[in-house]
C-alpha positions as CSV (number, residue, x, y, z in Angstrom):
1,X,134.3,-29.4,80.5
2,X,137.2,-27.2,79.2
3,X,139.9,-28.8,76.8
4,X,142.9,-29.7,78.8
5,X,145.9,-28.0,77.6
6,X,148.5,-29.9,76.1
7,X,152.0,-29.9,77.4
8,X,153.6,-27.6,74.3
9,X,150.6,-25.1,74.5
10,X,151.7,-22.1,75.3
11,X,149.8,-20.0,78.4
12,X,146.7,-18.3,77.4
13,X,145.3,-21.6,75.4
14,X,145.4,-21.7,71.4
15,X,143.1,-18.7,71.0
16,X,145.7,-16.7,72.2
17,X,148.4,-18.6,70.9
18,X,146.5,-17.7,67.2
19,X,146.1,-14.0,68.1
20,X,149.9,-13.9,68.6
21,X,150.3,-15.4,64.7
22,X,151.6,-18.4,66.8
23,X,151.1,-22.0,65.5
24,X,150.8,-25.1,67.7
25,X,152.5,-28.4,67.2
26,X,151.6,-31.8,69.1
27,X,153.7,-34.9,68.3
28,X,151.8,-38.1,68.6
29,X,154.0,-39.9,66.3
30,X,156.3,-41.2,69.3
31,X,155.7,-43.0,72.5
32,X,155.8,-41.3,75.5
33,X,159.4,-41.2,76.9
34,X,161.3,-41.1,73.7
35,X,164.8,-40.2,73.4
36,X,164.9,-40.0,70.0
37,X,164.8,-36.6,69.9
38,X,167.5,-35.9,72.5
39,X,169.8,-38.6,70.8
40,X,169.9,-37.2,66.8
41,X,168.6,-34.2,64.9
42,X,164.4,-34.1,64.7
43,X,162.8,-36.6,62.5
44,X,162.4,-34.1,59.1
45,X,159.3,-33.2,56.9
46,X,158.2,-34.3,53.7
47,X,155.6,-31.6,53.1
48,X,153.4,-31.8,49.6
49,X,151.4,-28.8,48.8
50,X,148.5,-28.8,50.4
51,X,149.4,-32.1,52.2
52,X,150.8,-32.6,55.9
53,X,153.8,-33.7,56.0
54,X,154.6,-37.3,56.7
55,X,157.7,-38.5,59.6
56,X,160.5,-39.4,58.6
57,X,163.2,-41.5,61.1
58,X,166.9,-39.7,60.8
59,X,169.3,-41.4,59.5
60,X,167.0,-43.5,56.9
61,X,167.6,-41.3,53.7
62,X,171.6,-42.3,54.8
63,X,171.2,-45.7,54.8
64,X,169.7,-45.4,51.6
65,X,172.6,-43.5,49.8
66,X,175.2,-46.0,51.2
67,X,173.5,-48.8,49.9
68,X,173.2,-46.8,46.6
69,X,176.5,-46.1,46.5
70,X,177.8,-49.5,47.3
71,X,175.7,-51.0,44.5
72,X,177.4,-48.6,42.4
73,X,181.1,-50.1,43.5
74,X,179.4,-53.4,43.4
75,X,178.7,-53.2,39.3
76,X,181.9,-51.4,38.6
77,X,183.6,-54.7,40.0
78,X,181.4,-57.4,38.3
79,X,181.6,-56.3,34.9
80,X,185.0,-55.2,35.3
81,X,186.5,-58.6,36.3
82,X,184.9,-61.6,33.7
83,X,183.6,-64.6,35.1
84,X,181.4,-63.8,37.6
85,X,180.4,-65.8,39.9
86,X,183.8,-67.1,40.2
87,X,185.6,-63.8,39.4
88,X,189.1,-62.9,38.8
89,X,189.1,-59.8,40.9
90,X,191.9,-59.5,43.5
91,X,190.8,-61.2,46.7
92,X,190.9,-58.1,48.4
93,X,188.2,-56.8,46.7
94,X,185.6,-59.6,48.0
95,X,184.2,-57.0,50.5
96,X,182.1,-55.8,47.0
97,X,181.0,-59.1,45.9
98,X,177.8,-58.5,47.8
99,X,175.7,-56.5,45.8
100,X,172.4,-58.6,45.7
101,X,172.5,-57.8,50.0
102,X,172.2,-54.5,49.5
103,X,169.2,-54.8,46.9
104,X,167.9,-56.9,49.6
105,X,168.4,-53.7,52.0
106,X,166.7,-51.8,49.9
107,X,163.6,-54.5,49.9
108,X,163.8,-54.2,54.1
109,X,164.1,-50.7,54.6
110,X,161.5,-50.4,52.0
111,X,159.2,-52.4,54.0
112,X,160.5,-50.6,56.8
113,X,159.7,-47.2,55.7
114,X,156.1,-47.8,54.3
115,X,155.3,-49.3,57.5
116,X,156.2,-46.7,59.8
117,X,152.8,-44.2,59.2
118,X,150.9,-47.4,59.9
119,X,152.5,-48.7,62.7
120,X,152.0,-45.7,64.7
121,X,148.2,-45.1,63.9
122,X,147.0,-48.7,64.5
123,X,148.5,-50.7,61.1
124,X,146.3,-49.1,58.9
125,X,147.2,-47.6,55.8
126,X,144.5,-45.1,55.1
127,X,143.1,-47.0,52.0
128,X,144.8,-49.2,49.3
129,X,143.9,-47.7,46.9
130,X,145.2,-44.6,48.1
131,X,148.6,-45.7,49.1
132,X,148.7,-47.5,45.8
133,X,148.0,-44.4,44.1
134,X,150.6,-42.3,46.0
135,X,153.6,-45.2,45.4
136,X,153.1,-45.3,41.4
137,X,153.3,-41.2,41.5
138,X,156.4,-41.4,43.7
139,X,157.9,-44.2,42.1
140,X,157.2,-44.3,37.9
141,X,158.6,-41.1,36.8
142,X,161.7,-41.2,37.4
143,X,161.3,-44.7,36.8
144,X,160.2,-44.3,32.9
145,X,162.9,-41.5,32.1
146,X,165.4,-44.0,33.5
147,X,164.1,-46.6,31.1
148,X,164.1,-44.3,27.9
149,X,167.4,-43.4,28.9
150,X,168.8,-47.0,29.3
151,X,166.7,-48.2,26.1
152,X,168.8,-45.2,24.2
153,X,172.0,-46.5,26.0
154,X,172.1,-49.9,25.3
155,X,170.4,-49.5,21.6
156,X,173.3,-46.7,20.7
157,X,176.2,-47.4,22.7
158,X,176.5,-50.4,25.0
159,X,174.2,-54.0,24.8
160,X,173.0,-54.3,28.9
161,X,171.6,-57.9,28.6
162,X,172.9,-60.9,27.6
163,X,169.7,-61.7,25.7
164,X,170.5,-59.4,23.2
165,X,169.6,-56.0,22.2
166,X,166.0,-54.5,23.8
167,X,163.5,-55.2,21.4
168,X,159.6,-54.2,21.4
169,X,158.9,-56.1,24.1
170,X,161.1,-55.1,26.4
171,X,160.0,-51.3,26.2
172,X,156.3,-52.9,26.9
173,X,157.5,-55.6,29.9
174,X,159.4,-52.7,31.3
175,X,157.4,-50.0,30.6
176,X,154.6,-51.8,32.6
177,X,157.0,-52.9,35.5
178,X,156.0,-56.4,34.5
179,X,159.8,-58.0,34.4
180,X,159.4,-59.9,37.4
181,X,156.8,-61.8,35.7
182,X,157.7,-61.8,31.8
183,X,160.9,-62.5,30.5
184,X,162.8,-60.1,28.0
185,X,165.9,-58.6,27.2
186,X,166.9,-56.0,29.8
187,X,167.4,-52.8,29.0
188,X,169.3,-52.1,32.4
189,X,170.5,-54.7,35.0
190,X,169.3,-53.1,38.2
191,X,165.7,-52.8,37.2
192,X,164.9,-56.4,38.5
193,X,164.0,-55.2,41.7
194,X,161.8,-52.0,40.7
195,X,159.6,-55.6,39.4
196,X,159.9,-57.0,42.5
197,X,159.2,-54.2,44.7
198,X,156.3,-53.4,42.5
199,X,154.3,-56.4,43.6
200,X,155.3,-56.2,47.1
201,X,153.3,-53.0,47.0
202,X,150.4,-54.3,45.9
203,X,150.6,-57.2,48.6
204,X,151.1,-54.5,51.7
205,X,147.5,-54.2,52.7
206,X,147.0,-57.4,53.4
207,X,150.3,-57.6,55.5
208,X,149.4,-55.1,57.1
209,X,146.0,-56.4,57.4
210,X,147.3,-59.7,58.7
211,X,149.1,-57.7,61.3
212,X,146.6,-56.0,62.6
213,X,144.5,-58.7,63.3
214,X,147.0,-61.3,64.8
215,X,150.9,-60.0,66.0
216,X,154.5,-60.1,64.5
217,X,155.0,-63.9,64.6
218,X,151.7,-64.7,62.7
219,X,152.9,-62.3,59.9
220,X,156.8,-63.8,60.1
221,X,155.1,-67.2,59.9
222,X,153.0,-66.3,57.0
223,X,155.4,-65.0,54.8
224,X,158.4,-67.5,55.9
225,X,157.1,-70.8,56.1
226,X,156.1,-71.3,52.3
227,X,159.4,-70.0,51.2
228,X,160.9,-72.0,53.3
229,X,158.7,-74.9,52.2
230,X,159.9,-74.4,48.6
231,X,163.4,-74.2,49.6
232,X,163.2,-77.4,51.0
233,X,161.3,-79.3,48.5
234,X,163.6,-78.2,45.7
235,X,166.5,-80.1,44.7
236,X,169.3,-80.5,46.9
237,X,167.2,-78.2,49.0
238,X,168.6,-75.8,47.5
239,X,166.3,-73.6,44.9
240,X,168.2,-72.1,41.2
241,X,166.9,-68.3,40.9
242,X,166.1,-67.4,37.1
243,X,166.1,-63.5,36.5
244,X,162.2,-63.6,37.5
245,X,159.8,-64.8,39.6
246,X,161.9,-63.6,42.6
247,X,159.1,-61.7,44.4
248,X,157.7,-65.1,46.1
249,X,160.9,-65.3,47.8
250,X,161.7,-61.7,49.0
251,X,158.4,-61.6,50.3
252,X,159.6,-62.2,53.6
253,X,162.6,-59.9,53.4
254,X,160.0,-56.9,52.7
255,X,157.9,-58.5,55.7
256,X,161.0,-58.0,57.8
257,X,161.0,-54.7,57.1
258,X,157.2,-54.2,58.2
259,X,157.6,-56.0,61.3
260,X,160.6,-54.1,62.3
261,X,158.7,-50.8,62.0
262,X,156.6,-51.7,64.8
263,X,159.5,-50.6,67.2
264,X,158.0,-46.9,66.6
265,X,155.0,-48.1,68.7
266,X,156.7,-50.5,70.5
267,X,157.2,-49.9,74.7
268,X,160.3,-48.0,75.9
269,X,162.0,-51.7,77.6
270,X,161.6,-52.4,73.6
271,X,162.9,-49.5,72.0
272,X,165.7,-49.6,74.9
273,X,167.2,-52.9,74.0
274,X,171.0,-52.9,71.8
275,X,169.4,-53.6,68.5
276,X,172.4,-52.8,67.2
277,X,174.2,-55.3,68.9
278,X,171.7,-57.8,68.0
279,X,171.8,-57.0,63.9
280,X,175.4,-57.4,64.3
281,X,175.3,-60.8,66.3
282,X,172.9,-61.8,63.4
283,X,174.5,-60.7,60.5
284,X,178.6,-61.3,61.4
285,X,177.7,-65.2,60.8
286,X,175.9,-64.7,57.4
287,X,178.7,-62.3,55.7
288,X,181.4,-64.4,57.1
289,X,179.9,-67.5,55.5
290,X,179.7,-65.7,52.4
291,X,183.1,-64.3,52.5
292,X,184.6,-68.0,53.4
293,X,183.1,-70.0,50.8
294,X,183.5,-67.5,48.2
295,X,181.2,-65.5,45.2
296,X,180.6,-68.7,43.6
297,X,178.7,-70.7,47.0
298,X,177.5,-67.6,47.7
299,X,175.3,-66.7,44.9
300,X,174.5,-70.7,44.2
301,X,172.9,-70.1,48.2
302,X,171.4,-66.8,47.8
303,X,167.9,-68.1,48.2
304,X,168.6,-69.1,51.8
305,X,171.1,-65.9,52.6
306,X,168.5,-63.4,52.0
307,X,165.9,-65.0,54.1
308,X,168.9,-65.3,56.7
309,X,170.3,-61.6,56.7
310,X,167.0,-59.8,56.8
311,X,166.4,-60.2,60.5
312,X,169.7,-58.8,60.8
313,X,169.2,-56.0,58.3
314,X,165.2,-55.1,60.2
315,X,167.2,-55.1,63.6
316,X,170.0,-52.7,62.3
317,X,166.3,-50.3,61.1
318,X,165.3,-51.0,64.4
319,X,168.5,-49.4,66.3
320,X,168.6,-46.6,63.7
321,X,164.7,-45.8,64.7
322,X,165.3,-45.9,68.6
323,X,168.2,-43.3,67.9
324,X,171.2,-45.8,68.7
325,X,174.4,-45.8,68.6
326,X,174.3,-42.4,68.6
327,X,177.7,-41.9,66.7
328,X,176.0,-43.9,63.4
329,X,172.8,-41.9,64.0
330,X,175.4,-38.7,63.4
331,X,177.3,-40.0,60.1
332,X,173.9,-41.0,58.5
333,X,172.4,-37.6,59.0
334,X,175.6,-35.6,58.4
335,X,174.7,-33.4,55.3
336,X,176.6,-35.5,52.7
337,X,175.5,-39.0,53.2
338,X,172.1,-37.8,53.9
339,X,172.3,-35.8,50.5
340,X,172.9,-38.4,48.7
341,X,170.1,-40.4,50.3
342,X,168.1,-37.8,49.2
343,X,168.8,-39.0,45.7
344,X,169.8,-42.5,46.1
345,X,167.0,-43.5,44.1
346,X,168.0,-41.8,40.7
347,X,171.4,-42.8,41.5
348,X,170.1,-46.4,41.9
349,X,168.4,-45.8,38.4
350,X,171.1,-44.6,36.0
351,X,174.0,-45.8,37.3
352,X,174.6,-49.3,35.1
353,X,174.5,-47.3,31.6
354,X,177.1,-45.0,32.8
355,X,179.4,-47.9,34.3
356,X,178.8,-49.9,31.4
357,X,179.6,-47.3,28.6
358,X,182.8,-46.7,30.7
359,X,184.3,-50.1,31.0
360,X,183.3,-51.4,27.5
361,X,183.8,-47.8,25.7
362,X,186.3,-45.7,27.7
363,X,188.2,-48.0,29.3
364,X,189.7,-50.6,26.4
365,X,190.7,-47.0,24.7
366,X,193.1,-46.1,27.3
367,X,194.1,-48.9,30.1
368,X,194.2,-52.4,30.0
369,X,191.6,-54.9,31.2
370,X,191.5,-56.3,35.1
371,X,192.8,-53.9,37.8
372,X,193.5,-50.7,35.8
373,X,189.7,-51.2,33.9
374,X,188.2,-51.2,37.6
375,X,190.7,-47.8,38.9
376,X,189.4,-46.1,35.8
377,X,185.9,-47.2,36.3
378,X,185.6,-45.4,40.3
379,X,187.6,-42.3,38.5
380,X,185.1,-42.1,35.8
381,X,181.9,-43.5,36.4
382,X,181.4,-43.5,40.0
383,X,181.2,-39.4,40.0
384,X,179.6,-39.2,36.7
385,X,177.5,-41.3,38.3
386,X,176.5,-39.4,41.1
387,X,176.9,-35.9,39.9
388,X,174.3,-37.2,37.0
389,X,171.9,-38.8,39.2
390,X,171.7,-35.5,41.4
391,X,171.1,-33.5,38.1
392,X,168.9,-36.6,37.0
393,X,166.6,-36.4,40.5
394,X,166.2,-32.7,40.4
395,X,164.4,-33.2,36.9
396,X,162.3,-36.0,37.0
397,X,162.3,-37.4,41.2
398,X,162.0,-34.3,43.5
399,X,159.3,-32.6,41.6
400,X,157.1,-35.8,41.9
401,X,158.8,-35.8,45.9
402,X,157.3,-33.0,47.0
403,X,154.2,-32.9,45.1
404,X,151.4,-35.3,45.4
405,X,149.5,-34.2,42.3
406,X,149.8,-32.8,39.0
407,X,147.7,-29.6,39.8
408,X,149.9,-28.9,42.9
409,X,153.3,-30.0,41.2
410,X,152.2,-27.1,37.8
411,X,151.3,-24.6,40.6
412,X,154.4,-24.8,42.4
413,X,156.3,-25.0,39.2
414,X,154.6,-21.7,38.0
């Protein structure tokens, strides 16, 4: 029995479609009945040479570079403004005082964006050790140059710990991505969560094994119910975070993430439902909470606000997926937020040295400490910032981006 021709093949079958120099593309990455595709701009290509290219969902890479961007503004106001938690910054600058959410973002869309390949073939991953492989050569690079850089930085110029100055240790915890585990002076603030999301990695095959063999709410369960256990059984019910040993608790926040890619898979009544109504119905309570009580409640209670934002944060992944609202969908992938997506990582990286060196080393030079400090800091360091993390990315991220191996990266490089 004859092949049946599929609906993009061209008369004639694919022998002809060959003879005419033609190829032939089937998408099988979406349900049948999407409107992704009429609602935003066709999911892009990551292409590796010599490797197929893997999905992507518009408008992720722009989520990415906002939350970047705002962890940028987020530093530039806590080590602008002394005291932190309770922090002397006008009031109407509290809208920034959120800068662990948006790690946690990163931690769900992370989660998110790992699962989506498996989601749509079944939940499997195509071997651990495989993916495992693939995540260190995407993630370390740029990873390591960051660290020499912010080893120089804060030897030379600007302390970035307040343990003291990085010592032998540190380059050794660092270097090995073991800070979530081992305690030493930091060599740059924002590399708790590289720790964090490093073990997550290795725990993704079994979520995604657990998920495959039971449903959603067995994997929430699993991942929630412990935590929340702890939370519980701590003092006061209320746990006190040290600067490790977080990746217990944001377990479930990453799980969020997976369970929210299923929508890729999901049936169109699913995918058709306001999910970004819902993410804002869940997360409106949480911020205003937060905003309420203040920096100081709000970082004593972070244990309990992540768990509580992430369904919010998976739901808001969930809308971007399905294509809705379409007017978001078109200012994550215009060409400038979804730019600096494309970099947000680097960006994410470098930032704190440069912020640092200009509030402590610029800044006391030429204005004077509080609100003229912070005005100098988004004049100086938050375009520095980005201009070098662009520059940063093209050297030591993209290359490793679009290449999967050292032989393909040195032939496309020659």
């Amino acid at each position: 029995m004859p092949p049946r021709r599929t609906a993009r093949e061209p008369p004639g079958g694919r022998r002809a479609a060959r003879r005419r120099g033609r190829t032939i593309s089937t998408d099988l990455s979406r349900p049948a009945g999407s409107t992704l595709e009429a609602a935003v701009p066709a999911a892009r290509e990551e292409t590796a040479a010599g490797t197929p290219g893997r999905p992507q969902v518009a408008g992720l890479d722009g989520l990415r570079g906002l939350a970047a961007l705002y962890v940028v503004l987020f530093h530039c106001w806590l080590y602008t403004f002394p005291g932190y938690p309770d922090s002397s910054a006008p009031g109407w600058l509290k809208g920034l005082m959120f800068g662990r959410l948006a790690v946690v973002f990163f931690l769900v869309l992370s989660g998110f964006s790992l699962a989506l390949s498996p989601a749509r073939h079944g939940w499997r991953t195509g071997g651990a050790a495989r993916f495992l492989r693939r995540r260190a050569w995407r993630i370390l690079p740029p990873y390591w140059a960051a660290l020499a850089l912010s080893l120089l930085v804060s030897l030379l110029v600007v302390p970035a710990s307040h343990h003291g100055p990085p010592t032998a240790g540190t380059a050794v915890v660092f270097g090995l991505v073991l800070q979530d585990l081992v305690t030493a002076p930091t060599p740059n603030g924002a590399f708790w969560s590289i720790g964090v999301e490093a073990e997550l990695y290795l725990l993704l095959p079994l979520l995604l094994l657990v998920r495959r063999r039971t449903n959603a709410v067995v994997l929430a369960a699993c991942a929630a119910l412990p935590v929340i256990a702890l939370g519980l059984a701590a003092p006061g019910g209320n746990p006190v975070e040290g600067d490790n040993l977080l990746a217990p608790h944001l377990a479930p926040v990453f799980v969020a993430g997976v369970i929210g890619a299923g929508i890729v898979a999901a049936r169109e009544r699913v995918r058709r439902l306001p999910w970004a109504w819902f993410a804002a119905a869940a997360a409106l309570p949480v911020l205003a909470v937060g905003l309420v009580k203040g920096s100081v409640w709000t970082v004593d209670h972070y244990f309990w606000i992540d768990l509580a934002v992430a369904p919010a944060m998976a739901m808001l992944l969930a809308a971007v997926a399905t294509g809705r609202p379409v007017p978001l969908l078109r200012l994550l992938d215009s060409r400038p937020v979804r730019g600096l997506g494309d970099f947000s990582y680097s960006l994410y990286l470098i930032h704190l040295p440069v912020v640092l060196t200009v509030i402590h080393r610029v800044a006391p030079r030429l204005v004077a400490p509080g609100l003229p400090t912070f005005c100098l800091t988004l004049a100086v360091a938050l375009p520095v910032s980005v201009s070098g993390a662009w520059l940063f990315s093209r050297v030591f991220e993209m290359p490793f981006k679009r290449n999967r191996s050292w032989r393909a990266l040195l032939r496309r490089e020659t």
